[in-house]
Residue, then its C-alpha position, 0 to 999 in steps of 0.5 A: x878550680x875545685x881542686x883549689x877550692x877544696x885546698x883553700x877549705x882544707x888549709x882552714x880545717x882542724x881535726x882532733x881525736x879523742x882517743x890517740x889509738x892506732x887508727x887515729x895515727x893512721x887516718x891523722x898520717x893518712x890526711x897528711x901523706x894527702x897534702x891535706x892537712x899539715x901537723x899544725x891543723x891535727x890534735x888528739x887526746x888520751x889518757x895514756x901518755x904513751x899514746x899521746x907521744x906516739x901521736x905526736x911522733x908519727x904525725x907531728x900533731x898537737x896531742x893534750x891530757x884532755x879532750x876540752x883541749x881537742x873540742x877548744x882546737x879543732x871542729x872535726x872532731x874523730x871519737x875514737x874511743x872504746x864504744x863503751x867509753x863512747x857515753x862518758x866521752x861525750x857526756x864530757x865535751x857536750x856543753x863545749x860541742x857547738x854548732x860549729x863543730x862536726x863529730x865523726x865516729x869510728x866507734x863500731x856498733x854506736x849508732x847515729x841516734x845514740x851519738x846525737x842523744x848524747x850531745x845538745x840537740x842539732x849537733x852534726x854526727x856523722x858514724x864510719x864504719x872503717x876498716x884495719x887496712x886504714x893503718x897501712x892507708x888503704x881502708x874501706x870505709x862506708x859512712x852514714x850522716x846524722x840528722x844535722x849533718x851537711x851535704x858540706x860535711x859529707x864532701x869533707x868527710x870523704x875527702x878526708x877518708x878517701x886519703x887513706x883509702x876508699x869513703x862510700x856514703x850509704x844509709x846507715x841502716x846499710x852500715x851493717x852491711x858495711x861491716x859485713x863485707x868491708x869491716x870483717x872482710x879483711x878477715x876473709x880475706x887474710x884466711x884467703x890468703x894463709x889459704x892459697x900460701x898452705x896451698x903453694x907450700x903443700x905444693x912444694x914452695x917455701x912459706x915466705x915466697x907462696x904468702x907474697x905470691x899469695x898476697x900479691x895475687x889478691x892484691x892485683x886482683x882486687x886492683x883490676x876489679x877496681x881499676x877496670x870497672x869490669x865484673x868480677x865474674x867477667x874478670x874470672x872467665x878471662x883467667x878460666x880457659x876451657x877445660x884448663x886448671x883454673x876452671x877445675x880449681x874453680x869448680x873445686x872451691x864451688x863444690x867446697x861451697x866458697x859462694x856460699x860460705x861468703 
């Protein structure tokens, strides 16, 4: 029945993106590939004609010259701009903004108070931190609610953000957290990784097949810790028997101060 219910709310949701980038193809296909949205219900706008006709061929959306078309034709609105285009954005859609709409910002660094001062007063800001991994839909996301913002709005929105991966609701004084661990950690992570394939390749495999190890490694890994709800470090010592080479390897990446890098 709440699964239902959820479709019926969805089959009335229209989303726009003011701003037609990467990462809005990538959530926008990410909501489709999900069931929950069809092209018809998505909008986007850009300056660059480029941008909107990519838009419209990856996700079938609607894609306008301009953001009053997105405002006038969807009610979750995703800001999706530059951070410093973020004020002149919203300056220009504030009066066409209403209590019916919901502004959802993926703009890193723009907090909720700068978002809400730059529309009328009582309108519903949620901010996101996401991560690069949304374009292949499998993104980290941690999200914060504005004043205004609805218990309604944050079930919508981490349905919306679960389709392309992983949505966590925290306090936004947390959200630089967020970025320090799911926002830049792909980043470790990708070094991690070019890491253990020099490693293979310093050991005598080839480069393409010591990076796939590599990747496919981390990525099951990260799919136990996920899927089991076991601790990491619990996950670790089922791997690390006495006296054997992957405690040593262990105990080398300790004394190279990996812990304490991190």
């Amino acid at each position: 029945l709440l699964a239902a219910t959820t479709n019926i709310i969805m089959s009335d949701l229209t989303v726009g993106f003011l701003g037609a980038g990467r990462m809005a193809s990538a959530l926008a296909k990410g909501f489709l590939n999900a069931k929950l949205l069809e092209p018809s219900q998505l909008h986007a706008s850009d300056v660059y004609p480029g941008a909107r006709d990519g838009f419209s061929k990856d996700t079938g959306g609607t894609a306008h010259a301009t953001n009053d078309l997105v405002v006038a034709n969807a009610k979750v609105i995703f800001l999706s701009v530059k951070p410093d285009q973020v004020g002149e954005v919203l300056e220009g859609i504030k009066d066409k903004f209403t209590a019916d709409h919901l502004l959802v910002s993926i703009c890193a660094g723009i907090t909720l108070a700068t978002l809400e001062s730059k529309l009328n007063p009582g309108a519903r800001v949620v901010r996101v931190m996401p991560n690069t991994p949304a374009l292949v839909g499998a993104a980290a996301c941690g999200f914060s609610l504005g004043k205004a913002a609805t218990g309604a709005d944050a079930e919508t929105v981490t349905k919306l953000l679960d389709s392309c991966g992983l949505a966590m609701m925290v306090k936004e004084k947390l959200l630089d957290a967020v970025t320090g661990v799911s926002g830049s950690g792909p980043a470790y992570v990708f070094l991690t990784i070019e890491a253990m394939s020099d490693g293979g390749v310093a050991a005598g495999l080839p480069r393409d097949v010591s990076t796939k190890l590599a990747a496919q490694t981390v990525m099951g890994a990260a799919k136990m810790v996920l899927e089991t709800g076991m601790h990491p470090g619990a996950l670790k010592d089922m791997v690390t028997s006495p006296g054997g080479t992957t405690i040593e390897a262990v105990h080398e990446l300790e004394k190279a101060g990996i812990r304490a890098g991190f």
